[in-house]
Biotite code that builds the C-alpha atoms (Angstrom):
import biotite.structure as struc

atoms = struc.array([
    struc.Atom([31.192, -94.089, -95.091], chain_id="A", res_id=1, res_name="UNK", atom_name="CA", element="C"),
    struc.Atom([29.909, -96.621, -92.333], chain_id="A", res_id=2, res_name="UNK", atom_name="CA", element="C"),
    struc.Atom([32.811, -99.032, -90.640], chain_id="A", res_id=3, res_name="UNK", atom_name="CA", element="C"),
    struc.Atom([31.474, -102.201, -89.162], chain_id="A", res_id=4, res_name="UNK", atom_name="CA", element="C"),
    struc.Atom([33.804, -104.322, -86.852], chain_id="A", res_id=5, res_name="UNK", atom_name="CA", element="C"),
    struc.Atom([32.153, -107.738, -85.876], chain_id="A", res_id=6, res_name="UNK", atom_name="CA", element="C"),
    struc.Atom([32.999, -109.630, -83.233], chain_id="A", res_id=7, res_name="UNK", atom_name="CA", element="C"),
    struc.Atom([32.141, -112.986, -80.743], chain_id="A", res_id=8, res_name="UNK", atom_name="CA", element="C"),
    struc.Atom([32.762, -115.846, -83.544], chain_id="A", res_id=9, res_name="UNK", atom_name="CA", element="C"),
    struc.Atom([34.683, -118.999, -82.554], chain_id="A", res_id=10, res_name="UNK", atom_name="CA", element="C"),
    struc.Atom([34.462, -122.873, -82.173], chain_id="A", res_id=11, res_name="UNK", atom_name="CA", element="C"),
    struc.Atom([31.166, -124.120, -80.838], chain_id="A", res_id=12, res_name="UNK", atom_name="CA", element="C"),
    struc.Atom([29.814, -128.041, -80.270], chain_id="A", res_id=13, res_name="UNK", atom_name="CA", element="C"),
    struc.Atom([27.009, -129.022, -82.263], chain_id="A", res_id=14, res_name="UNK", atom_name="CA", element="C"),
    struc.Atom([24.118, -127.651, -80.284], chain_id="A", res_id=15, res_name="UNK", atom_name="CA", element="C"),
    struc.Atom([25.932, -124.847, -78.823], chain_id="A", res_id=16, res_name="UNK", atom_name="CA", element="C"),
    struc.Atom([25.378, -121.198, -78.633], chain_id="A", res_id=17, res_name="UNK", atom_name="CA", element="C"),
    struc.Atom([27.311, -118.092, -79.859], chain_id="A", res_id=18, res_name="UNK", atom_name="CA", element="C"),
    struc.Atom([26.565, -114.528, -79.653], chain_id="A", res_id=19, res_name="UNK", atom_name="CA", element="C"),
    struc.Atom([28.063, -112.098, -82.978], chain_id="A", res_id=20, res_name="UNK", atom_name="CA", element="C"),
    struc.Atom([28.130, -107.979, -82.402], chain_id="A", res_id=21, res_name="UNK", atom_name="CA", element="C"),
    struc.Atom([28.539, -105.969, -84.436], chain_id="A", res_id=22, res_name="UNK", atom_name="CA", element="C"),
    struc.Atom([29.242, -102.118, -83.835], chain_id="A", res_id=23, res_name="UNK", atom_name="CA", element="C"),
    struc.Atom([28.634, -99.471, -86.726], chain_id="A", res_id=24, res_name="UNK", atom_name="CA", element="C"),
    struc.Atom([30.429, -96.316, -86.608], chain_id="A", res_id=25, res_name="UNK", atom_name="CA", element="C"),
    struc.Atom([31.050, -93.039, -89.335], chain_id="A", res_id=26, res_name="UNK", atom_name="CA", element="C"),
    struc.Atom([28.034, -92.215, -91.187], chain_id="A", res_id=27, res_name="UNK", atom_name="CA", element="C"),
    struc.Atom([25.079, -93.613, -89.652], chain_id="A", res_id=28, res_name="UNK", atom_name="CA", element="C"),
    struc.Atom([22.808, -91.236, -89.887], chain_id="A", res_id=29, res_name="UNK", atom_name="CA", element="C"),
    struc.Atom([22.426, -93.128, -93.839], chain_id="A", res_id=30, res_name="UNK", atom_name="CA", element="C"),
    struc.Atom([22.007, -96.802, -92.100], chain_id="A", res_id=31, res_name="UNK", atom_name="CA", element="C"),
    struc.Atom([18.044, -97.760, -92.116], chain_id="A", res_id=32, res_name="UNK", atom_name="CA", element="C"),
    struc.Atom([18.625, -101.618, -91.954], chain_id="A", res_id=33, res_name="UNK", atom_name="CA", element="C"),
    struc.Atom([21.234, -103.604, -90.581], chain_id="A", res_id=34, res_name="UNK", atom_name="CA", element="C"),
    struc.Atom([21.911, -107.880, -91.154], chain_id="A", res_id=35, res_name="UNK", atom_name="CA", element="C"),
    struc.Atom([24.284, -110.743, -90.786], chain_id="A", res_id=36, res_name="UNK", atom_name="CA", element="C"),
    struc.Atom([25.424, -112.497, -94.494], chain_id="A", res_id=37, res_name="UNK", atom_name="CA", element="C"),
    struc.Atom([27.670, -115.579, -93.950], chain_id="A", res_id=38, res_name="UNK", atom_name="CA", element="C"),
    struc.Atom([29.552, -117.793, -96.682], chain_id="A", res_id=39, res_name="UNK", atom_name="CA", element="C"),
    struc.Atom([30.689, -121.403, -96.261], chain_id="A", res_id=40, res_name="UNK", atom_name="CA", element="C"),
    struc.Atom([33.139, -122.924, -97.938], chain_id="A", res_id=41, res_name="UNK", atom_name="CA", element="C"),
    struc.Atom([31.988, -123.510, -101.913], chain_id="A", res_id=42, res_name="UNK", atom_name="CA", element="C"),
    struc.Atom([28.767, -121.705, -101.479], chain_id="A", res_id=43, res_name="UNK", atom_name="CA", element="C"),
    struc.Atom([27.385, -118.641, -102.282], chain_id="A", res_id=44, res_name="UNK", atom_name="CA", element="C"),
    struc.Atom([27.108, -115.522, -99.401], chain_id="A", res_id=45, res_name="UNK", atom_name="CA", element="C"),
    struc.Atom([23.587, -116.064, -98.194], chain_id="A", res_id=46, res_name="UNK", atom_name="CA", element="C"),
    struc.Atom([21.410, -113.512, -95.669], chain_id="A", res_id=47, res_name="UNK", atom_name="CA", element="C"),
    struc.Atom([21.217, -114.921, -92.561], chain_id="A", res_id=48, res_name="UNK", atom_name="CA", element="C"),
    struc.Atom([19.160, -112.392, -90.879], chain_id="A", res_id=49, res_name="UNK", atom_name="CA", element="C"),
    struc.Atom([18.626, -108.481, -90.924], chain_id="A", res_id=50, res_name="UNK", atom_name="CA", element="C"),
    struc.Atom([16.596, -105.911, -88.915], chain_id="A", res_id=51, res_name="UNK", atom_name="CA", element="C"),
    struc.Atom([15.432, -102.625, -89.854], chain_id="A", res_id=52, res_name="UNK", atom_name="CA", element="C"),
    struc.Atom([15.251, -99.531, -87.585], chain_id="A", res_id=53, res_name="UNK", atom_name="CA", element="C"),
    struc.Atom([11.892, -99.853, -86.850], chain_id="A", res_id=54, res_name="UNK", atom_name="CA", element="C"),
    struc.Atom([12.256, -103.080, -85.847], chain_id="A", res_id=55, res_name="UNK", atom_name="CA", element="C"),
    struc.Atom([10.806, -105.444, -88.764], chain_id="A", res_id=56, res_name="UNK", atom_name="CA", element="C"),
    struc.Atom([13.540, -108.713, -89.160], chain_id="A", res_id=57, res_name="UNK", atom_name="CA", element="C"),
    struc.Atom([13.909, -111.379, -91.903], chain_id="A", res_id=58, res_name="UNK", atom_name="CA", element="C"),
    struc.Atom([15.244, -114.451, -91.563], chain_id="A", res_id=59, res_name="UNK", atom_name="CA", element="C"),
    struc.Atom([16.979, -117.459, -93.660], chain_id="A", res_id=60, res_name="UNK", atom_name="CA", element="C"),
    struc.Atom([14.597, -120.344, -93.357], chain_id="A", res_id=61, res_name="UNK", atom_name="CA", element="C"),
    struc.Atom([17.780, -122.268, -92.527], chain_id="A", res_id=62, res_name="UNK", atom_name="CA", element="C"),
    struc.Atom([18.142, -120.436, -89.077], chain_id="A", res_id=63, res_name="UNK", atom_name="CA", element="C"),
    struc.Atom([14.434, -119.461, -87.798], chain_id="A", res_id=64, res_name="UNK", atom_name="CA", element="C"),
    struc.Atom([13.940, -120.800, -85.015], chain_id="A", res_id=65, res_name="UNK", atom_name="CA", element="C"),
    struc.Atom([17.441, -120.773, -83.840], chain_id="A", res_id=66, res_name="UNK", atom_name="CA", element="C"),
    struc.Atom([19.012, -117.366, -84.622], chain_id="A", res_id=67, res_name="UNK", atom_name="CA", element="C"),
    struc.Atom([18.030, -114.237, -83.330], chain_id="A", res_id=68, res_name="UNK", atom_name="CA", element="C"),
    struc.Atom([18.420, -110.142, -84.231], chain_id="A", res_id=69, res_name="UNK", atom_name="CA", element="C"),
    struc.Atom([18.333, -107.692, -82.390], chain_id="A", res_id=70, res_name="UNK", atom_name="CA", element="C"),
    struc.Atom([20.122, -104.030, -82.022], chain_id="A", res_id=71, res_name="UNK", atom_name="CA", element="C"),
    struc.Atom([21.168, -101.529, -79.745], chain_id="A", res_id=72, res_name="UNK", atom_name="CA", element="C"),
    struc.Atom([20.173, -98.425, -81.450], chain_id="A", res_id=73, res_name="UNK", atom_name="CA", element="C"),
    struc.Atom([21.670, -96.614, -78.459], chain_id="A", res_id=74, res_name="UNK", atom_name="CA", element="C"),
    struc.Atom([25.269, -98.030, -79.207], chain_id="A", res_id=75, res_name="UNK", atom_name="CA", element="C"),
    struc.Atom([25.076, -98.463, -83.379], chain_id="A", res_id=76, res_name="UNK", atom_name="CA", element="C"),
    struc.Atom([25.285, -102.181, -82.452], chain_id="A", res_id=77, res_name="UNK", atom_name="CA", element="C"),
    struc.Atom([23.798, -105.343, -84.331], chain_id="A", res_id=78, res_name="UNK", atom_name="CA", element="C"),
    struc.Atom([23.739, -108.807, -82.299], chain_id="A", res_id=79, res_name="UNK", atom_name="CA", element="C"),
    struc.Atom([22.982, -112.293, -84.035], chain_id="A", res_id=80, res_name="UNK", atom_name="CA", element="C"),
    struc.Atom([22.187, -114.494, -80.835], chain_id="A", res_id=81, res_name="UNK", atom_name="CA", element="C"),
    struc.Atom([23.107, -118.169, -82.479], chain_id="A", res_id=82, res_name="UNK", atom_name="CA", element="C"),
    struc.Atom([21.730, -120.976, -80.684], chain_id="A", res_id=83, res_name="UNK", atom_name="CA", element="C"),
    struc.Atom([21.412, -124.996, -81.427], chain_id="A", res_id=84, res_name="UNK", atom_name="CA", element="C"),
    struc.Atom([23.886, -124.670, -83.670], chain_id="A", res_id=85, res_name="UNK", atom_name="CA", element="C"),
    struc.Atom([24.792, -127.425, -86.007], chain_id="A", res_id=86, res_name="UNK", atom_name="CA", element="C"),
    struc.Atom([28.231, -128.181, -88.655], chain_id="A", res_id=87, res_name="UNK", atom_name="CA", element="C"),
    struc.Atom([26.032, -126.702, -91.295], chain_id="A", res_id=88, res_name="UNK", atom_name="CA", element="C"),
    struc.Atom([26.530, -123.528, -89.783], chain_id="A", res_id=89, res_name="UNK", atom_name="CA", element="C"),
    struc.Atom([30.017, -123.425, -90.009], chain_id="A", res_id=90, res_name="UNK", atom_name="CA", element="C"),
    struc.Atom([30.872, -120.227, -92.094], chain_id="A", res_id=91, res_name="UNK", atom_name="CA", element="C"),
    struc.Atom([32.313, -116.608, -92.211], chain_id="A", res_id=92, res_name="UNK", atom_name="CA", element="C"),
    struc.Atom([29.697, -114.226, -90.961], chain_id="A", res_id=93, res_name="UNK", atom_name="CA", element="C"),
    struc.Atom([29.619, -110.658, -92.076], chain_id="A", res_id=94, res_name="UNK", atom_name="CA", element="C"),
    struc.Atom([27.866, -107.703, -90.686], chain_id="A", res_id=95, res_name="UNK", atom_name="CA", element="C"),
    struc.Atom([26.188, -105.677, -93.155], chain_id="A", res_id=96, res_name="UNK", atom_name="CA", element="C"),
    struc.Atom([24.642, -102.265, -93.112], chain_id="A", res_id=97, res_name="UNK", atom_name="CA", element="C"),
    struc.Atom([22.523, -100.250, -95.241], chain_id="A", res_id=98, res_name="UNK", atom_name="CA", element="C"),
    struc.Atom([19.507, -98.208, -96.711], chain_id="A", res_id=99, res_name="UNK", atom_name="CA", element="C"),
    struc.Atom([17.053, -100.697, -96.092], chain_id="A", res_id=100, res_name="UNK", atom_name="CA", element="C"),
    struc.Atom([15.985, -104.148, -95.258], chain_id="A", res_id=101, res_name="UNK", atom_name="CA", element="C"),
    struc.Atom([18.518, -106.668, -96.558], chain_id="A", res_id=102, res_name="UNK", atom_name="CA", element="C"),
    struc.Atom([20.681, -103.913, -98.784], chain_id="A", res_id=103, res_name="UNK", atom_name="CA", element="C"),
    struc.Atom([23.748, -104.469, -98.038], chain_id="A", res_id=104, res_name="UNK", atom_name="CA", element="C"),
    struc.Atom([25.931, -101.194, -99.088], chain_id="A", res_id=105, res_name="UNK", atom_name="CA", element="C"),
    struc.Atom([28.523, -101.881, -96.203], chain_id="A", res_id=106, res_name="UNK", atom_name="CA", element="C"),
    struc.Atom([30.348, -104.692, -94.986], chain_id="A", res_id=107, res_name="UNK", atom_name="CA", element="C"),
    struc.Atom([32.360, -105.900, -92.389], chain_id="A", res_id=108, res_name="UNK", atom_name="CA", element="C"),
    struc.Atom([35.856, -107.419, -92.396], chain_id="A", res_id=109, res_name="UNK", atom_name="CA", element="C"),
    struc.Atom([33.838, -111.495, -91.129], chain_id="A", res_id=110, res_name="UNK", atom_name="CA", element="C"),
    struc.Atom([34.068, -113.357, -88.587], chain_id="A", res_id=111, res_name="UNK", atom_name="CA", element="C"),
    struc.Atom([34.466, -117.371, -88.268], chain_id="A", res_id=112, res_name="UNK", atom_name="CA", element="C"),
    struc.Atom([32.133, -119.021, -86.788], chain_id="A", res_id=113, res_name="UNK", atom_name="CA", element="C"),
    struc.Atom([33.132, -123.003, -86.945], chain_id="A", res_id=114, res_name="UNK", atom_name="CA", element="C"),
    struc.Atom([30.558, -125.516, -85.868], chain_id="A", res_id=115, res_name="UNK", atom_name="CA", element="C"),
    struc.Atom([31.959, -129.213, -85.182], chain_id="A", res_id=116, res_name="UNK", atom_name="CA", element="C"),
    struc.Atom([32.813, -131.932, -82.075], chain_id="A", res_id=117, res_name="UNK", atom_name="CA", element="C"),
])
């Protein structure tokens, strides 16, 4: 089992910046990709971004541009720099983890990330 705890969401201006981590702990040793999904209210959970070990990324077309991977292989940790930020945003991120590049086999608890003046 892998346990993801997320944190660094909040309430952000329109055109603002946030930084999510996320840090992966338990069996790791099985974790080859890791990603951010978010939900909004009404909509479906969407991929946001994700980042396998050896570095390739994918990202929503929604959020390249603005958004930003990267890991800390040295501390299990996933980061989602956020930046220019607009309402549309506005959602529960969630960390993911798994075998491969946008698999998703674990999940963390989500963290709100509200975008609005």
């Amino acid at each position: 089992q892998v346990q993801l705890v997320e944190s660094g969401g909040g309430l952000v201006q329109p055109g603002g910046s946030l930084r999510l981590s996320c840090a992966a702990s338990g069996s790791i040793f099985s974790i080859n990709a890791m990603g951010w999904y978010r939900q909004a209210p009404g909509k479906q959970r969407e991929l946001v971004a994700a980042i396998s070990n050896g570095g390739s990324t994918n990202y929503a077309d929604s959020v390249k541009g603005r958004f930003t991977i990267s890991t800390d292989n040295a501390k299990n940790t996933v980061f989602l720099q956020m930046n220019s930020l607009k309402p549309e945003d506005t959602a529960v991120y969630y960390c993911t983890a798994g075998p491969g590049l946008g698999v998703a086999r674990y999940w963390g608890q989500g963290t709100q990330v509200t975008v609005s003046s």
